[in-house]
PDB file of N, CA, C and O in Angstrom:
ATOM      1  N   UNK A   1       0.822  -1.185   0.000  1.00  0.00           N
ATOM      2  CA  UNK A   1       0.000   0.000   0.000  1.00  0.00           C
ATOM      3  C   UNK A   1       0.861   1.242   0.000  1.00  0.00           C
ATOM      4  O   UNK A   1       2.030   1.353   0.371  1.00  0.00           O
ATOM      5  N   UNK A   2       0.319   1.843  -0.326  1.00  0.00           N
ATOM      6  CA  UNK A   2       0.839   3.441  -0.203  1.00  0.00           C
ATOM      7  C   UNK A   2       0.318   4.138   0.346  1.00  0.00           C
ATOM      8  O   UNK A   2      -0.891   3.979   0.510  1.00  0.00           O
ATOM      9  N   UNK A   3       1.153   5.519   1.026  1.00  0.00           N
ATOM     10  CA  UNK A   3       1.083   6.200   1.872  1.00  0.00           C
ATOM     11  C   UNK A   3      -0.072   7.415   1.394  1.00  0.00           C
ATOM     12  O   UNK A   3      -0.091   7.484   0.165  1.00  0.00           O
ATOM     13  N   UNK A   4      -0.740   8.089   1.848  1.00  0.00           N
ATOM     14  CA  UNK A   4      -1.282   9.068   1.521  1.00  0.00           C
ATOM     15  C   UNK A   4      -0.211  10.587   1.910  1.00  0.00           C
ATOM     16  O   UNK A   4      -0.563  11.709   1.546  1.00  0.00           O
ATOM     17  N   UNK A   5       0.759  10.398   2.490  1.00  0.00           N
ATOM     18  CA  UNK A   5       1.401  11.405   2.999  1.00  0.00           C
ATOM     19  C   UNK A   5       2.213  12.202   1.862  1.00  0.00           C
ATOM     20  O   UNK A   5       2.920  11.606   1.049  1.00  0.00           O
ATOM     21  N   UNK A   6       2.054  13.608   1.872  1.00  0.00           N
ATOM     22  CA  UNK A   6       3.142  14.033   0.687  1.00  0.00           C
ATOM     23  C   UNK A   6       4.077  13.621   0.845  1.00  0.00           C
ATOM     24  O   UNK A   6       4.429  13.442   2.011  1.00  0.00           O
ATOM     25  N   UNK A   7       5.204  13.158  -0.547  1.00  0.00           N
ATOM     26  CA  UNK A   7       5.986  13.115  -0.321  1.00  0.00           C
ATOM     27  C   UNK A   7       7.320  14.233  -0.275  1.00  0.00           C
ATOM     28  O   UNK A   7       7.013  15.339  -0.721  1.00  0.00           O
ATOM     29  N   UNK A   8       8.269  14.145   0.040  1.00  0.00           N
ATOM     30  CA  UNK A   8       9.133  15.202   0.303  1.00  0.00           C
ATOM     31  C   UNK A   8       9.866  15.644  -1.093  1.00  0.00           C
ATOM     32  O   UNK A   8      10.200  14.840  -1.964  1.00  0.00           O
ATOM     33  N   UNK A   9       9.996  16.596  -1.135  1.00  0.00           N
ATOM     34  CA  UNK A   9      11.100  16.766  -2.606  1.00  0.00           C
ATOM     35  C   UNK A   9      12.121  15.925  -2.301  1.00  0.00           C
ATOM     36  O   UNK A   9      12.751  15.673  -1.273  1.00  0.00           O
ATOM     37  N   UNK A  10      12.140  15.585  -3.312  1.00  0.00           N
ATOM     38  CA  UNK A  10      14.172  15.191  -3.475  1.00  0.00           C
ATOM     39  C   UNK A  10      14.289  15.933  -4.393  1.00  0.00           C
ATOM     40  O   UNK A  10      13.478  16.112  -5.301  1.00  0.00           O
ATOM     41  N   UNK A  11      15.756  16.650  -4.170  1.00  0.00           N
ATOM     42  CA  UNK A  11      16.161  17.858  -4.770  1.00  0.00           C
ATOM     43  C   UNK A  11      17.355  17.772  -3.906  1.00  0.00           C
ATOM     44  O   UNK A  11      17.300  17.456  -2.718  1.00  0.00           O
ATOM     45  N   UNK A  12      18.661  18.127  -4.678  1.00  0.00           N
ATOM     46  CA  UNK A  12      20.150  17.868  -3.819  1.00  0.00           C
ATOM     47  C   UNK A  12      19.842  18.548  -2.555  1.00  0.00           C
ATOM     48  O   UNK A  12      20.212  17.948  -1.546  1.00  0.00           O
ATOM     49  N   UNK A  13      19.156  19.835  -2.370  1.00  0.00           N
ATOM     50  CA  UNK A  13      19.036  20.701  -0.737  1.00  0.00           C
ATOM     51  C   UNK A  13      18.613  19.925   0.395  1.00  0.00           C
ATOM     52  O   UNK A  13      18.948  20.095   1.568  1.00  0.00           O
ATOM     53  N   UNK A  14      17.718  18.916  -0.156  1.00  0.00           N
ATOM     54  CA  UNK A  14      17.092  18.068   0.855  1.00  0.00           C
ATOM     55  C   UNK A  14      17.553  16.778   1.352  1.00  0.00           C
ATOM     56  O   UNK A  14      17.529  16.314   2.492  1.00  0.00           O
ATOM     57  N   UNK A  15      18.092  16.169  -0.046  1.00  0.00           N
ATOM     58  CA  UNK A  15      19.159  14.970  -0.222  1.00  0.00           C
ATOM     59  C   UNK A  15      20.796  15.540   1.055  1.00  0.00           C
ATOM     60  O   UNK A  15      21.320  14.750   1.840  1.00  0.00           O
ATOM     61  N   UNK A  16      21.186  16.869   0.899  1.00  0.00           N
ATOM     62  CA  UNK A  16      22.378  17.336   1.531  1.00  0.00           C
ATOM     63  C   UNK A  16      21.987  17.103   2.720  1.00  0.00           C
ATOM     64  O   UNK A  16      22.410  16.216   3.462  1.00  0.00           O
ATOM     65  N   UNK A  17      21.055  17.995   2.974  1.00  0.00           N
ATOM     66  CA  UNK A  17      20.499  18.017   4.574  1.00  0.00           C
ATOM     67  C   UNK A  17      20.349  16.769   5.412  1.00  0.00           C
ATOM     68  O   UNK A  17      21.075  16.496   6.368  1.00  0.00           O
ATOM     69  N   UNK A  18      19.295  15.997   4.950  1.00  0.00           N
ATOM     70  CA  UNK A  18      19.187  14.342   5.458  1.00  0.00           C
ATOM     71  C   UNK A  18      20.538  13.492   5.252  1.00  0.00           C
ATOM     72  O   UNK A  18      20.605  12.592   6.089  1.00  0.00           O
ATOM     73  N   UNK A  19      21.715  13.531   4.301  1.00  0.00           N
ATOM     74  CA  UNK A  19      22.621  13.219   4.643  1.00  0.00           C
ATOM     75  C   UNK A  19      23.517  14.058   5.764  1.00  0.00           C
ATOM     76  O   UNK A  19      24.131  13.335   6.549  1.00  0.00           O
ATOM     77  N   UNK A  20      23.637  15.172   5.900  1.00  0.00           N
ATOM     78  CA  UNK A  20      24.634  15.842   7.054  1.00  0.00           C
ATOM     79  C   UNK A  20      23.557  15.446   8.148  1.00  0.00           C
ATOM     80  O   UNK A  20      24.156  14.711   8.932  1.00  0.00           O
ATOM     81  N   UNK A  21      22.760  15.536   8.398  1.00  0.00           N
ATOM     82  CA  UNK A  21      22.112  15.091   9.488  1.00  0.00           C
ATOM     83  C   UNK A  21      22.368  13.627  10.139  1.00  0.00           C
ATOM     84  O   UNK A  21      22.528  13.310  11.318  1.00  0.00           O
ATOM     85  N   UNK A  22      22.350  12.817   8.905  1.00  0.00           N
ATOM     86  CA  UNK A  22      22.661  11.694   9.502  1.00  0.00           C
ATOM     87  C   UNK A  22      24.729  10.990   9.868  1.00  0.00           C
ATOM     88  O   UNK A  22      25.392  10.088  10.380  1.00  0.00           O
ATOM     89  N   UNK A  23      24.807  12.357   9.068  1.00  0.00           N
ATOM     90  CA  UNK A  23      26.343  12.409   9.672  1.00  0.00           C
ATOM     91  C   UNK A  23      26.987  13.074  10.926  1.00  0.00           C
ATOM     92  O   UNK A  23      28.057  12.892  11.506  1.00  0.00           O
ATOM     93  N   UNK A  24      25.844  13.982  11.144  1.00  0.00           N
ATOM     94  CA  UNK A  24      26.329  14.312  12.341  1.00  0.00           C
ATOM     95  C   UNK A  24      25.582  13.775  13.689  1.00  0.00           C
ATOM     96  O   UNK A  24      25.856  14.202  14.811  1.00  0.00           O
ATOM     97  N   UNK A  25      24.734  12.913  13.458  1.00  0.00           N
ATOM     98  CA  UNK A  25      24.080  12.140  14.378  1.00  0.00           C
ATOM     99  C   UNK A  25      22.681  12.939  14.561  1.00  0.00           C
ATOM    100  O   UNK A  25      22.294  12.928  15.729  1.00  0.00           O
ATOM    101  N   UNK A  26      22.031  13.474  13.857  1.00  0.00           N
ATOM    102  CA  UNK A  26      20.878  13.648  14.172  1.00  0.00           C
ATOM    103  C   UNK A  26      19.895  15.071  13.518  1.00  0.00           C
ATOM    104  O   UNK A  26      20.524  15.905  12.865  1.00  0.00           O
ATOM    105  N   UNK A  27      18.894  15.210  13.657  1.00  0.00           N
ATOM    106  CA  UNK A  27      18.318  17.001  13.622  1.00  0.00           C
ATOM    107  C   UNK A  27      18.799  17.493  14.533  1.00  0.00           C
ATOM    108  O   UNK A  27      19.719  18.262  14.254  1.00  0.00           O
ATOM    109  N   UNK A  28      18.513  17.353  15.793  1.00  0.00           N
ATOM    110  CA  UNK A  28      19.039  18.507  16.806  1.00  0.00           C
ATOM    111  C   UNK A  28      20.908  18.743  16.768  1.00  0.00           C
ATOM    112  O   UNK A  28      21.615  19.516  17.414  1.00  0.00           O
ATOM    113  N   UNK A  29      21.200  17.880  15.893  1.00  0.00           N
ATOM    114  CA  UNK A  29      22.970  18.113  16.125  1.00  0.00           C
ATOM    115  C   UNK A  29      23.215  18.703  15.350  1.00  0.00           C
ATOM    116  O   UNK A  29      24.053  19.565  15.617  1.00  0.00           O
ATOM    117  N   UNK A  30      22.657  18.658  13.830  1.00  0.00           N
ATOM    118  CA  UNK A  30      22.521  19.489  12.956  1.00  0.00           C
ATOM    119  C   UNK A  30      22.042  20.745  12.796  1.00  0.00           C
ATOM    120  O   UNK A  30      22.472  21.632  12.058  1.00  0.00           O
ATOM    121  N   UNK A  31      20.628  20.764  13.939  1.00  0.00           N
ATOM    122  CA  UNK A  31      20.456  22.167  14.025  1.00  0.00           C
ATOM    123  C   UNK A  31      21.162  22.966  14.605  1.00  0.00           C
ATOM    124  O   UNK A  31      21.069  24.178  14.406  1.00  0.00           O
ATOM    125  N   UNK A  32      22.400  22.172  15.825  1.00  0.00           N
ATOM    126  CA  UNK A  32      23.212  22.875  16.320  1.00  0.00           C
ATOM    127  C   UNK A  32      24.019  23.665  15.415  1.00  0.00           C
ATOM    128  O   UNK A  32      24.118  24.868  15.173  1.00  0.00           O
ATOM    129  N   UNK A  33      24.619  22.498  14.951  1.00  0.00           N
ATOM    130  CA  UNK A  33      25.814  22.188  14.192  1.00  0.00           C
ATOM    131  C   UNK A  33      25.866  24.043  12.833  1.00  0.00           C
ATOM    132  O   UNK A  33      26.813  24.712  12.419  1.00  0.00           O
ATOM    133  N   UNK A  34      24.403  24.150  12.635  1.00  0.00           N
ATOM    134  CA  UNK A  34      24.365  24.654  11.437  1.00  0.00           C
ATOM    135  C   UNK A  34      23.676  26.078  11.886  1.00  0.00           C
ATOM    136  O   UNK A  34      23.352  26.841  10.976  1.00  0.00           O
ATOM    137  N   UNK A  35      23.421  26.499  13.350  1.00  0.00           N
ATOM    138  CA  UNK A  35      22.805  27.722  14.317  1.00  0.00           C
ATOM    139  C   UNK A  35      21.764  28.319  13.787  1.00  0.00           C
ATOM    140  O   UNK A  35      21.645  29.501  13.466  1.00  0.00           O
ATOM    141  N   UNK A  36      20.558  26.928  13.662  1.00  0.00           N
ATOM    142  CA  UNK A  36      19.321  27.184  13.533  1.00  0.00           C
ATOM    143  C   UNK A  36      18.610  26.452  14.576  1.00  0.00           C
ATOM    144  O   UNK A  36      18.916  25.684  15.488  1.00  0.00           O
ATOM    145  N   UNK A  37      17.527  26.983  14.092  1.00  0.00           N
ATOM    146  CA  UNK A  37      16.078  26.432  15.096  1.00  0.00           C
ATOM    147  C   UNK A  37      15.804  25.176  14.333  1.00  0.00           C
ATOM    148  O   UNK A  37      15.677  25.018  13.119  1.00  0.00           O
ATOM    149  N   UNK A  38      15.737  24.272  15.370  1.00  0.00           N
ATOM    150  CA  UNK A  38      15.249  22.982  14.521  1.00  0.00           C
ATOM    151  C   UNK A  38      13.982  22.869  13.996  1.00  0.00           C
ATOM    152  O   UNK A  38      13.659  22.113  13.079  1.00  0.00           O
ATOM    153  N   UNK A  39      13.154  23.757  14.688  1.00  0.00           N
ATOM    154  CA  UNK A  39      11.532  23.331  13.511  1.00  0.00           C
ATOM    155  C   UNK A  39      12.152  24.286  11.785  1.00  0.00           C
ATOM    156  O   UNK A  39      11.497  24.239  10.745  1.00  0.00           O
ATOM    157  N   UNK A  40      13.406  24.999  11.923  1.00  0.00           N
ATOM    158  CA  UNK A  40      13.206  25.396  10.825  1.00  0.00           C
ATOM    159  C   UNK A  40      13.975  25.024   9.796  1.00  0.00           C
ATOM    160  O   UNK A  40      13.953  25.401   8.625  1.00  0.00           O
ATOM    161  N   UNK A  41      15.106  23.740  10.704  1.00  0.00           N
ATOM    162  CA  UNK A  41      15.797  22.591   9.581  1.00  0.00           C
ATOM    163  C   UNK A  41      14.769  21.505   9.133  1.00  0.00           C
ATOM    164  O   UNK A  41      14.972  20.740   8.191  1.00  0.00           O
ATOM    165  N   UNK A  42      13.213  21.520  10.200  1.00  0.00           N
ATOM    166  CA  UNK A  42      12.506  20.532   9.052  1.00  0.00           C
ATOM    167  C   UNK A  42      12.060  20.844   8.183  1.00  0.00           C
ATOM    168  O   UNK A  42      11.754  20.043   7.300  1.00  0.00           O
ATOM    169  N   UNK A  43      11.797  22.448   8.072  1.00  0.00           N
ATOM    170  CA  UNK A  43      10.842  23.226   6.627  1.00  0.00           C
ATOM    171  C   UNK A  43      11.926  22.988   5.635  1.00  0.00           C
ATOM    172  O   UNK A  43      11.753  22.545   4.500  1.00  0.00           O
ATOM    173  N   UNK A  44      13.141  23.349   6.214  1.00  0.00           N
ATOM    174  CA  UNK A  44      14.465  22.509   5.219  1.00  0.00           C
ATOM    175  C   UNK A  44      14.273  21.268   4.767  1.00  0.00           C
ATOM    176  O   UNK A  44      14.559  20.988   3.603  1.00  0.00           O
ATOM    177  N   UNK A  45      13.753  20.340   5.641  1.00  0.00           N
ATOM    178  CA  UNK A  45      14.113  18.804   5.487  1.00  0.00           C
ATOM    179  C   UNK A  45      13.158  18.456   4.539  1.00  0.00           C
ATOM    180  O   UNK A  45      13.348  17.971   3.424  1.00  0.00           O
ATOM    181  N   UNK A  46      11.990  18.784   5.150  1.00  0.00           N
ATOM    182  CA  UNK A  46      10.567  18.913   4.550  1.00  0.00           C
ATOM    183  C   UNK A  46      10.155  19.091   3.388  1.00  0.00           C
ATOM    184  O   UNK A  46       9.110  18.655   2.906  1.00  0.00           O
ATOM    185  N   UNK A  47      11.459  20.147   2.565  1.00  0.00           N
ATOM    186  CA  UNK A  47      11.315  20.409   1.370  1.00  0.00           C
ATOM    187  C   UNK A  47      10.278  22.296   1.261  1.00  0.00           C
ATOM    188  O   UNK A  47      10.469  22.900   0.205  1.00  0.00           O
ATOM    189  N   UNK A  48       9.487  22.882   2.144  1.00  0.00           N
ATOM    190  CA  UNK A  48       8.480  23.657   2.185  1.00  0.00           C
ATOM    191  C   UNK A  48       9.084  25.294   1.971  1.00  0.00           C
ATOM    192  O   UNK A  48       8.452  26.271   1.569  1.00  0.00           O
ATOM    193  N   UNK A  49      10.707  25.201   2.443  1.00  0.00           N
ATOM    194  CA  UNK A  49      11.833  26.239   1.931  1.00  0.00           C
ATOM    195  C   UNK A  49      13.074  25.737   1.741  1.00  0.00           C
ATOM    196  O   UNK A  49      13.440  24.591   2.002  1.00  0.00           O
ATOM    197  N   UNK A  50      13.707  26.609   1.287  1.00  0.00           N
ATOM    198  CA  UNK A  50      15.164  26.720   0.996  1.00  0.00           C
ATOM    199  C   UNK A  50      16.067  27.131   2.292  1.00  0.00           C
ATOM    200  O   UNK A  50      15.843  28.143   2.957  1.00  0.00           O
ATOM    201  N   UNK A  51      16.956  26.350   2.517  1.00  0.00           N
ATOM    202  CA  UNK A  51      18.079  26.981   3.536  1.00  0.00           C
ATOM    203  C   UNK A  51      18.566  28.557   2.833  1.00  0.00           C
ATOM    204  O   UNK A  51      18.000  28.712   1.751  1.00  0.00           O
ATOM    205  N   UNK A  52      19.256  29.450   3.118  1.00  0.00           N
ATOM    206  CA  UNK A  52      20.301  30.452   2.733  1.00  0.00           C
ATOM    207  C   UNK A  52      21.455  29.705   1.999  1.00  0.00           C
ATOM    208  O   UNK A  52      21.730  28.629   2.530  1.00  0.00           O
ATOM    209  N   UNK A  53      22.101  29.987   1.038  1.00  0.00           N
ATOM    210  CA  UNK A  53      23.119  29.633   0.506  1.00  0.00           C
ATOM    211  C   UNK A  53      24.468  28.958   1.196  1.00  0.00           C
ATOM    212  O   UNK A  53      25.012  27.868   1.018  1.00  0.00           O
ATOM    213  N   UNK A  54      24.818  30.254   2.196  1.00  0.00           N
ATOM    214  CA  UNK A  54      25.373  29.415   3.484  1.00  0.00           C
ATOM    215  C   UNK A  54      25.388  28.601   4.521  1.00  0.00           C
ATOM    216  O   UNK A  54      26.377  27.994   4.932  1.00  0.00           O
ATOM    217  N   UNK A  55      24.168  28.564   5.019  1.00  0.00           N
ATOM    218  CA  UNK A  55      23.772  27.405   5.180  1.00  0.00           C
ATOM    219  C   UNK A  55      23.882  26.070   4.868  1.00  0.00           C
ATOM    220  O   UNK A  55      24.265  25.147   5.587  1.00  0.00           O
ATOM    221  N   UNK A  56      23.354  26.052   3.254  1.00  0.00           N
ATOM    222  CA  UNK A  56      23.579  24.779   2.684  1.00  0.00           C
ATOM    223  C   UNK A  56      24.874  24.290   2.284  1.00  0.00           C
ATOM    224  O   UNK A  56      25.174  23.111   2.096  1.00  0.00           O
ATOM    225  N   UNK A  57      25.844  25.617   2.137  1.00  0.00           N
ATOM    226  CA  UNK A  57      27.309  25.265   1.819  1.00  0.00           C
ATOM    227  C   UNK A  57      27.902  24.597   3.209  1.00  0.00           C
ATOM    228  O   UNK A  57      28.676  23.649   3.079  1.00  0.00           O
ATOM    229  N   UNK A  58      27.678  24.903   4.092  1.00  0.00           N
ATOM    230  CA  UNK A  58      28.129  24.374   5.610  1.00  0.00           C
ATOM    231  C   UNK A  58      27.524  22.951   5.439  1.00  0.00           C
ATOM    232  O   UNK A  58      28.409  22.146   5.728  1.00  0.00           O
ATOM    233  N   UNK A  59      26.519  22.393   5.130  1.00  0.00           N
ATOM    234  CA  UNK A  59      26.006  21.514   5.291  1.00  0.00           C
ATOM    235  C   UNK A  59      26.686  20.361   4.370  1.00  0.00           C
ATOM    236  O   UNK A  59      27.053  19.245   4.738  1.00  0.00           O
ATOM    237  N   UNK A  60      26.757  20.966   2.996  1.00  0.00           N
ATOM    238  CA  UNK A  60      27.678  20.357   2.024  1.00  0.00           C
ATOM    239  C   UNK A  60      29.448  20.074   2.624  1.00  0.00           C
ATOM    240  O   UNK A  60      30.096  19.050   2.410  1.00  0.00           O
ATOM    241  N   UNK A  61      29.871  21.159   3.307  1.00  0.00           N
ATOM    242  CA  UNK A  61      31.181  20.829   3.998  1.00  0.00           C
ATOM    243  C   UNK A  61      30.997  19.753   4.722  1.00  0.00           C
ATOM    244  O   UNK A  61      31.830  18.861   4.557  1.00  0.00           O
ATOM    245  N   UNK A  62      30.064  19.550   5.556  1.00  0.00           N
ATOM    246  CA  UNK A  62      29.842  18.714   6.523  1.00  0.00           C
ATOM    247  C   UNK A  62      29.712  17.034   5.918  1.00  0.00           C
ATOM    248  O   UNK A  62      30.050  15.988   6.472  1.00  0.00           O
ATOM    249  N   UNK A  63      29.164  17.238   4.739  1.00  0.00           N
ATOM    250  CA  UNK A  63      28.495  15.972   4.273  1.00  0.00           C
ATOM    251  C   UNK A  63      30.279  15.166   3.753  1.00  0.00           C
ATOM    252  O   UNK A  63      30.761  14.043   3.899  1.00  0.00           O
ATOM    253  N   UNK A  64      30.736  16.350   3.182  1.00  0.00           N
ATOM    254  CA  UNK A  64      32.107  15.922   2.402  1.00  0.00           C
ATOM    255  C   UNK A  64      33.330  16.155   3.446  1.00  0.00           C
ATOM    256  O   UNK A  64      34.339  16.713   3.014  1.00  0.00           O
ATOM    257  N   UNK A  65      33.277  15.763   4.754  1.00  0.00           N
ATOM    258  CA  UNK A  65      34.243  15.806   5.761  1.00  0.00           C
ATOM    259  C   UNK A  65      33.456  14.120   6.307  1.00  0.00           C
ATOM    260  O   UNK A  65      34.177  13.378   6.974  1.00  0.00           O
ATOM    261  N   UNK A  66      32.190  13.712   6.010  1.00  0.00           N
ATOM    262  CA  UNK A  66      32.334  12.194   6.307  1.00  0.00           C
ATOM    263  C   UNK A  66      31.628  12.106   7.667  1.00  0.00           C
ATOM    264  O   UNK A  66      30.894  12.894   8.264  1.00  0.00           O
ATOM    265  N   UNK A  67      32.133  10.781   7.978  1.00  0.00           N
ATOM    266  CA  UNK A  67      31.935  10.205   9.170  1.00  0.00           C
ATOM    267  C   UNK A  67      33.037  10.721  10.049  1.00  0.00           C
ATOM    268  O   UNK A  67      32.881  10.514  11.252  1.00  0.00           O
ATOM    269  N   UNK A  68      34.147  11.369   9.664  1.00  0.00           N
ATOM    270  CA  UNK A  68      35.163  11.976  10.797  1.00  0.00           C
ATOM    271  C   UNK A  68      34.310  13.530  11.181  1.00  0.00           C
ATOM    272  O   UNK A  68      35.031  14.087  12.009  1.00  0.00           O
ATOM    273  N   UNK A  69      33.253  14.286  10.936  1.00  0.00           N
ATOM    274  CA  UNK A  69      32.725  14.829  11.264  1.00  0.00           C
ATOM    275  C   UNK A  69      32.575  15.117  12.677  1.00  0.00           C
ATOM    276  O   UNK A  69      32.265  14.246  13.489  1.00  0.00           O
ATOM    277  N   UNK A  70      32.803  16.404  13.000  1.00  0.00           N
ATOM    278  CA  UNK A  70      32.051  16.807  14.343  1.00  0.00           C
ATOM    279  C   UNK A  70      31.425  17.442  14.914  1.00  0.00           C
ATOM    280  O   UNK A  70      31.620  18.439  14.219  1.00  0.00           O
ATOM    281  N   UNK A  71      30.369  17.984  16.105  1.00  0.00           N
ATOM    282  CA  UNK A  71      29.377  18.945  16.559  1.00  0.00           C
ATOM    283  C   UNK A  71      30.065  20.347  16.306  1.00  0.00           C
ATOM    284  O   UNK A  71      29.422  21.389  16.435  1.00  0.00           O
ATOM    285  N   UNK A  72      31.398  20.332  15.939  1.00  0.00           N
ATOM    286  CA  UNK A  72      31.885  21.408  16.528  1.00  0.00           C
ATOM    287  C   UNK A  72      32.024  22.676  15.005  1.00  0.00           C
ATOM    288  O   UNK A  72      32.337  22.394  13.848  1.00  0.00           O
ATOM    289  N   UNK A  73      31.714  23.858  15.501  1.00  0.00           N
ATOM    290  CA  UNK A  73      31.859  24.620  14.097  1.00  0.00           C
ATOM    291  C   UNK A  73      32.994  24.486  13.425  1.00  0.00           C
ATOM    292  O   UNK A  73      34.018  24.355  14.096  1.00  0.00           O
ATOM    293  N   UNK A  74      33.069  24.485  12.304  1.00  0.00           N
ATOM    294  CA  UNK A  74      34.512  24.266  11.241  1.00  0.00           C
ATOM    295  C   UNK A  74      35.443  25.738  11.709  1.00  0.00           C
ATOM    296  O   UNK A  74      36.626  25.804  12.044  1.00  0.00           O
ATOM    297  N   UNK A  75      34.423  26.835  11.587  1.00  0.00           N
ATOM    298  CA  UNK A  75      35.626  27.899  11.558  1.00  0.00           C
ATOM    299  C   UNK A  75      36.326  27.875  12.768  1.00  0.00           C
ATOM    300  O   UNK A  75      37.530  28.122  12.697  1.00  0.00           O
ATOM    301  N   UNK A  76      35.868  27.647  13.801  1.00  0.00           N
ATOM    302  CA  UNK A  76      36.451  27.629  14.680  1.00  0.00           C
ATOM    303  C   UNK A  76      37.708  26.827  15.200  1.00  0.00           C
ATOM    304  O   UNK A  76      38.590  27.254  15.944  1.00  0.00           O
ATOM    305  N   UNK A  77      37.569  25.291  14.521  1.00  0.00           N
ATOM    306  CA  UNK A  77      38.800  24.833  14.880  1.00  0.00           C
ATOM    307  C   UNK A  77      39.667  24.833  13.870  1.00  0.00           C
ATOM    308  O   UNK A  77      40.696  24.254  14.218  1.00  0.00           O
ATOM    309  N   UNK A  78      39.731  25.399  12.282  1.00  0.00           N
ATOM    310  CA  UNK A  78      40.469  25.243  11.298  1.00  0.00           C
ATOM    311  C   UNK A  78      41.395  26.269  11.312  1.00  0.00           C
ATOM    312  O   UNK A  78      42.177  26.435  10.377  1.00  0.00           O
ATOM    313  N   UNK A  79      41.369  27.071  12.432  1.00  0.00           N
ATOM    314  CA  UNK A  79      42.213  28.580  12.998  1.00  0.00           C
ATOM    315  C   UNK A  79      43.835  27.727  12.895  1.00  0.00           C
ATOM    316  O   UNK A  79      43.928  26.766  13.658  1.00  0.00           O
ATOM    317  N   UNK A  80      45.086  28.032  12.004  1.00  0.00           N
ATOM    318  CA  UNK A  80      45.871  28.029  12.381  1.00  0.00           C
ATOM    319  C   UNK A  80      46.629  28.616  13.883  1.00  0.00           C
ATOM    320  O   UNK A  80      46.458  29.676  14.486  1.00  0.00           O
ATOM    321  N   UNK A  81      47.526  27.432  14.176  1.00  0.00           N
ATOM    322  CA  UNK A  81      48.139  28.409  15.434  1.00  0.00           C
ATOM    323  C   UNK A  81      49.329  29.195  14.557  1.00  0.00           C
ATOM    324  O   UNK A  81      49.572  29.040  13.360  1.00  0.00           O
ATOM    325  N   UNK A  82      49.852  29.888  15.298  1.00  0.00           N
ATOM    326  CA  UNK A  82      51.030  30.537  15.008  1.00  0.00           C
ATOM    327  C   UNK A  82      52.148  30.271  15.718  1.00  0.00           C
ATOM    328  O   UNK A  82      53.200  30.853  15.455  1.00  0.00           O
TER     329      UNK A  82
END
């Protein structure tokens, strides 16, 4: 049987998202991860808007850094020391 439920776009924004999510262990780690409100990474997830450009580029970093991924913001630890 099939669902009566819409289904979600697939569209790479949504495909990115549900993968960094599941790379960084979750929505709420992701919503951390990415300094949003999580009801408004599901209108993301959901397909119902668009992230900001930056946004989704962070998310894309995230997806292409893997499973060595972490909670922690990129800019912050990629600071050379001196």
């Amino acid at each position: 049987m099939h669902s009566m439920q819409a289904a979600v776009p697939d569209n790479s924004v949504t495909r990115t998202l549900a993968l960094a999510s599941r790379t960084i262990g979750g929505h709420d780690r992701l919503a951390e991860y990415l300094g949003v409100a999580q009801a408004l990474l599901e209108e993301w997830l959901d397909g119902r808007c668009e992230p900001p450009t930056a946004i989704y580029m962070r998310a894309l970093d995230l997806v292409a850094r893997g499973p060595f991924a972490t909670p922690h913001r990129g800019r912050d630890h990629a600071k050379k020391k001196s």
